[in-house]
C-alpha positions as a Python dict, from the first residue, in 0.01 Angstrom:
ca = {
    (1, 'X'): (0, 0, 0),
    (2, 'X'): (272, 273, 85),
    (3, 'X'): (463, 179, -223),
    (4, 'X'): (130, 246, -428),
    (5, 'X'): (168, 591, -235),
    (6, 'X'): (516, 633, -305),
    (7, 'X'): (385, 622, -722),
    (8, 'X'): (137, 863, -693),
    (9, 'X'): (310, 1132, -501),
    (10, 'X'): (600, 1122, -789),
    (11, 'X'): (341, 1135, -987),
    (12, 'X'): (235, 1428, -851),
    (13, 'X'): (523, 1582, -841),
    (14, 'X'): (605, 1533, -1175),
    (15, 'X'): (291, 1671, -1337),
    (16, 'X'): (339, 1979, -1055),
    (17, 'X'): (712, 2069, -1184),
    (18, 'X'): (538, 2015, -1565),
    (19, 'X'): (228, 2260, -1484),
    (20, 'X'): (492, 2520, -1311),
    (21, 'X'): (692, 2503, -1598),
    (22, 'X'): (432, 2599, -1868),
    (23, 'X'): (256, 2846, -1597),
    (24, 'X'): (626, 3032, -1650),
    (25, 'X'): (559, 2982, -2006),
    (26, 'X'): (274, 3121, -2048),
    (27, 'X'): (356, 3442, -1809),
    (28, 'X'): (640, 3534, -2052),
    (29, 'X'): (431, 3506, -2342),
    (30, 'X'): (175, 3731, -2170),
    (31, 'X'): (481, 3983, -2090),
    (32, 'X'): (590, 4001, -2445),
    (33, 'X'): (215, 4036, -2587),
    (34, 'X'): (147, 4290, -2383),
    (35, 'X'): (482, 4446, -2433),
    (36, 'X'): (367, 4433, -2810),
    (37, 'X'): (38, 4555, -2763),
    (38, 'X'): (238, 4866, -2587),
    (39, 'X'): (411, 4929, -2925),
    (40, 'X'): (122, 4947, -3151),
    (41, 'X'): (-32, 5245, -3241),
    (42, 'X'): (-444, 5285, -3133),
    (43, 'X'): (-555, 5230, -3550),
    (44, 'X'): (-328, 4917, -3519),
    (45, 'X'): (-496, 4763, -3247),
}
């Protein structure tokens, strides 16, 4: 039974360090839209 545990919480912790990793991802890409969106003129938006 604890060995059945053991799986799921590096399981868990796999799929964790995954979802932080595309959170990051996904921040910078909102950074450098936004960023862009900053650069374009009003007509251009």
């Amino acid at each position: 039974m604890s060995e059945n545990k053991l799986r799921n919480r590096d399981t868990i912790e796999v799929e964790l360090k995954k979802t932080k990793a595309e959170l990051t991802i996904a921040k910078h890409r909102e950074t450098k839209l936004r960023n862009q969106i900053k650069g374009m003129t009003e007509k251009e938006r």
